[in-house]
N, C-alpha and C positions, 0 to 999 in steps of 0.2 A: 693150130699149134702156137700162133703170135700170142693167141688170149691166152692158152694154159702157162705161156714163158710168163707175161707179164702181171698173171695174176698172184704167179709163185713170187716173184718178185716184191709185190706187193707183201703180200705174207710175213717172208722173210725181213721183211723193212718192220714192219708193224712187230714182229717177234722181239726184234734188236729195241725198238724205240721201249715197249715194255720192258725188255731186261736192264737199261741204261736206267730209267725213270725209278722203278720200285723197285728193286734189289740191290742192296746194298749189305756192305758187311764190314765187320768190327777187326780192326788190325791192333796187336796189344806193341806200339810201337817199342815200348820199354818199359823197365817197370814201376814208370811211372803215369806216362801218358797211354792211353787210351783213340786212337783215329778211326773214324769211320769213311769209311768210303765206296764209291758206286763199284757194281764190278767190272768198268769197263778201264777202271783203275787213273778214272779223272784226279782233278784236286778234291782234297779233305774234305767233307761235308762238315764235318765238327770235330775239333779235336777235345779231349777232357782228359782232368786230373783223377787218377783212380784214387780209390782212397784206401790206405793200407793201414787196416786199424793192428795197433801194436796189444798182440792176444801178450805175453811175458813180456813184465818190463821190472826194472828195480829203480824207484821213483825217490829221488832225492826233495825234504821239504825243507824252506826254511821258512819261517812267519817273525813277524816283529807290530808290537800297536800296544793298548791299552790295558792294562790290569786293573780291577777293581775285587776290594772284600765286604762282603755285606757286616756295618757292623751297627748296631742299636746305641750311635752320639748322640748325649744330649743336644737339642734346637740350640741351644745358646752357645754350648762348647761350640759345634758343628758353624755356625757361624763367624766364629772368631779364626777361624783355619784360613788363614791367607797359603796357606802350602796342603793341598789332598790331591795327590794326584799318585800315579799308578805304570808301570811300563812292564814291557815282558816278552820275552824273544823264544824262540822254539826251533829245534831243528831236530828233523828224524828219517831215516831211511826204510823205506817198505817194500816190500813184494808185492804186486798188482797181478790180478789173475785176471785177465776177460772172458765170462762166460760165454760160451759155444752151446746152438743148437744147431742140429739138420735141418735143410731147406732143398725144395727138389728145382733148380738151375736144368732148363731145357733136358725134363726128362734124367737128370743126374742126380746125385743126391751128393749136396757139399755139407761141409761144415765152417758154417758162419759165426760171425762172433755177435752176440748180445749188445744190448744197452747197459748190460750190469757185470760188474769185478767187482772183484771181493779182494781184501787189502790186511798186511797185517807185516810190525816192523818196529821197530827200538828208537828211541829218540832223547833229548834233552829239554829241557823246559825251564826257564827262570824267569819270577817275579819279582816285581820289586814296588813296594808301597810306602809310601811319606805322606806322615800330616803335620804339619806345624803352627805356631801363631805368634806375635811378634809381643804381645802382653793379653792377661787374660785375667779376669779376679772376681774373687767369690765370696761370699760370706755365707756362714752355716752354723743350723741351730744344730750342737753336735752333746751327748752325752758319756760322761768318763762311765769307768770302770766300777764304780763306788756309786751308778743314778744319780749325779749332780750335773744337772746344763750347764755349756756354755756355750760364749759366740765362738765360733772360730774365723780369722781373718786372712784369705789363702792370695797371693800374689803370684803368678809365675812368667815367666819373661823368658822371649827369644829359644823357646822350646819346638825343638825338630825331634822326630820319630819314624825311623826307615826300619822295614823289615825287606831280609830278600830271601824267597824261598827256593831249591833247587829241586827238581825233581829226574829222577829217571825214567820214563812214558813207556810205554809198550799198548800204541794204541790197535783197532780191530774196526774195521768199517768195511758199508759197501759203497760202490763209485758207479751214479749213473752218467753214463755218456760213453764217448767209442773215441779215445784220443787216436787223431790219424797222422799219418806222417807224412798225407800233402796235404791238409784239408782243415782251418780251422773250425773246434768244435768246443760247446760248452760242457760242461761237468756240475755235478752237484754230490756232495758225499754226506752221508750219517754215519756215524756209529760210535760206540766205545772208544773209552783211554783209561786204562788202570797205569797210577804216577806212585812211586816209591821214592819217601822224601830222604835225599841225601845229604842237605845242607841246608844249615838257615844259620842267619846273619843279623840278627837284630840290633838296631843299637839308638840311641836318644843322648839331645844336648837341651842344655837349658839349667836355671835358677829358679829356686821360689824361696819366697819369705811367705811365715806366717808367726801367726801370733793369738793369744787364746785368753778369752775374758770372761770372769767367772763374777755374776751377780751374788751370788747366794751361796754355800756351801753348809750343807748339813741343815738348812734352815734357817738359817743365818745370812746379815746381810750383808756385805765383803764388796769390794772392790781391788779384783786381784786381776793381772797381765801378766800370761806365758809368756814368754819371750827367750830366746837362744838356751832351749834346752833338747839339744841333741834327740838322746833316747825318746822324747814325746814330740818329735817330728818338728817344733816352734826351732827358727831358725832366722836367720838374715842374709839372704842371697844366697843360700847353699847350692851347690852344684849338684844333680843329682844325674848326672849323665851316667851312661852305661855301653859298655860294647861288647860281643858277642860272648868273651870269658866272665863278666859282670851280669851279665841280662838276668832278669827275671824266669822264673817257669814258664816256658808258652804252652805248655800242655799242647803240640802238635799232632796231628794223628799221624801215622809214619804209610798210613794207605789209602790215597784218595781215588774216588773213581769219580771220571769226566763222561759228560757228553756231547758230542763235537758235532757242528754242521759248518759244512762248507760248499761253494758256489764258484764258477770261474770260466774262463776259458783255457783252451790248448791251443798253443802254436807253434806250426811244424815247425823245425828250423833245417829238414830238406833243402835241397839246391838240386831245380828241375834240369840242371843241364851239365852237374856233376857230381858225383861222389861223395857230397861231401855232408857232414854232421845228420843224413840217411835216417838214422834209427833213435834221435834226442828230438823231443819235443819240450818247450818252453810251454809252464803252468802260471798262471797270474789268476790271484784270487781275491775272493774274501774269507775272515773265518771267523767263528765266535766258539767257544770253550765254556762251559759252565759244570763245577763240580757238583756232582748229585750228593757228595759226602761230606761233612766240614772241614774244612782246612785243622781245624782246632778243639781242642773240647773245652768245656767251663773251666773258666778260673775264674776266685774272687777279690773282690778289693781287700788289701792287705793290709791298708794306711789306717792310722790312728782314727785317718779323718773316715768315717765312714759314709758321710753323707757328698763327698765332693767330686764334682763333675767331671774335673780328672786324674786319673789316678796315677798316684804319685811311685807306687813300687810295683804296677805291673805294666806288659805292653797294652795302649792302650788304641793300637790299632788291630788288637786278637778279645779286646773286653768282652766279657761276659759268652765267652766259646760261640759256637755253632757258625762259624763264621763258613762263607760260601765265597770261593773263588772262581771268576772270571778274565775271558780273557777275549778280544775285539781288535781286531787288524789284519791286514794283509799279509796276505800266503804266495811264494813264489817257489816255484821246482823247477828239474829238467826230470823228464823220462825219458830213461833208457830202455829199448825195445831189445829184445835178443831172440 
């Protein structure tokens, strides 16, 4: 009888030491943290952040950084530009969808969210482009109207050139990554942006003289200087500045479409121990913009002068059309989860 007590004993000791060691289990302490622990209901073995990926959210963007237009300057103009430079700011509001598939969880069948959302939402867009130079000068073998050469002698001075474009976006992308509301995570998104132009701002400061010298006329041999005659462009320090009611034709397209890629992190702004900002996640990124469509269509030089490097009656930061807009800088948002 002593051996049967103390072998049950034994048993029973060795039963308990097994259930204490290897069995454990997962208490969801709140809805945020996650404890595991033995079942003899010691301390914590681990405790962890769950991660609550935000499946609806309506995602506020704003971006601000660099704009550039592609445009075909002459080497020597393009040189003289002590001022080319480009800025541009962006804000848009979107619906984020996180896709869901089925996953079998111990025998259950849940539905879990994807690495991919799909996104789509209205927004603002504006550029802004300047080139300037502080004196520039040119001379050109130029022919009248009548096949008679001459030189033409072109000066222009302290000449700025701002264009600002506005559009209204309605862009269309997908979003890889799974933004969580305890758990920093990175994103990447591609897709579409059709932009509807609703404003543009052009406008240029500056002076030129020129003057116009004719060896020969009719075959004959002459010694003759244009000089301050209005109508055939020969002038002395003329102002030829222009602002948005004066501008030129920019032949603008009024429908560009964009192609957008962007890269970043998420972070929660959660509070593990209260209530508080729960369902907003902070976005910080990068982005780049590039239009598949041109900004603009052909226009031609207008000026008397037809051979000269810049031109005098049109924008000549849209010259010669097909002009392609980009855009390079930093993207910040909050998501809002619902």
């Amino acid at each position: 009888m002593k051996k049967v007590l103390i072998t049950s004993i034994l048993f029973l000791y060795c039963i308990t030491l097994y259930a204490q060691s290897d069995t454990t289990k997962q208490v969801e302490l709140n809805d945020i943290h996650r404890v595991e622990i033995d079942l003899a209901g010691r301390n914590p073995l681990k405790v962890e952040r769950r991660e609550h990926v935000s499946i609806n959210s309506i995602v506020l963007n704003a971006g601000y950084g660099w704009s550039s237009i592609s445009n075909d300057w002459p080497d020597e103009l393009k040189e003289n530009f002590y001022k080319n430079s480009g800025s541009a700011w962006q804000f848009s509001v979107h619906f984020r969808k996180q896709f869901m598939k089925e996953a079998a969880i111990n025998d259950r069948v849940f539905d879990v969210p994807t690495a991919v959302a799909f996104g789509a939402g209205i927004g603002l867009s504006h550029y802004k482009k300047s080139i300037g130079f502080k004196s520039f000068e040119e001379q050109l073998d130029e022919t009248d109207k009548d096949g008679d050469n001459y030189k033409a002698h072109l000066i222009y001075s302290d000449v700025t050139e701002e264009l600002g474009l506005t559009y209204l976006d309605i862009p269309l992308y997908l979003e890889f990554g799974k933004p969580s509301m305890t758990k920093f995570q990175p994103y990447a998104r591609i897709g579409l942006k059709g932009s509807l132009l609703i404003s543009n701002n052009p406008s240029r400061a500056g002076s030129f003289s020129s003057t116009g010298h004719y060896n020969r006329v009719d075959g004959k041999t002459v010694d003759v200087i244009l000089f301050d005659i209005s109508d055939l462009e020969f002038a002395n320090n003329r102002d030829f500045a222009y602002d948005k009611k004066t501008a030129p034709e920019l032949n603008l397209n009024s429908f560009v479409l964009w192609s957008t890629v962007a890269a970043g992190v998420n972070i929660p702004l959660s509070s593990p121990d209260k209530d508080v900002l729960r369902n907003i996640i902070l976005r910080l990124g990068v982005k780049w913009d590039y239009s598949l469509m041109p900004v603009s269509s052909n226009i031609e030089n207008e000026s008397v002068f037809k051979k000269s490097q810049y031109w005098l009656k049109q924008s000549n930061i849209l010259r010669e059309g097909g002009n392609h807009l980009q855009f390079f800088g930093l993207e910040m948002g909050l998501i809002v989860g619902f």
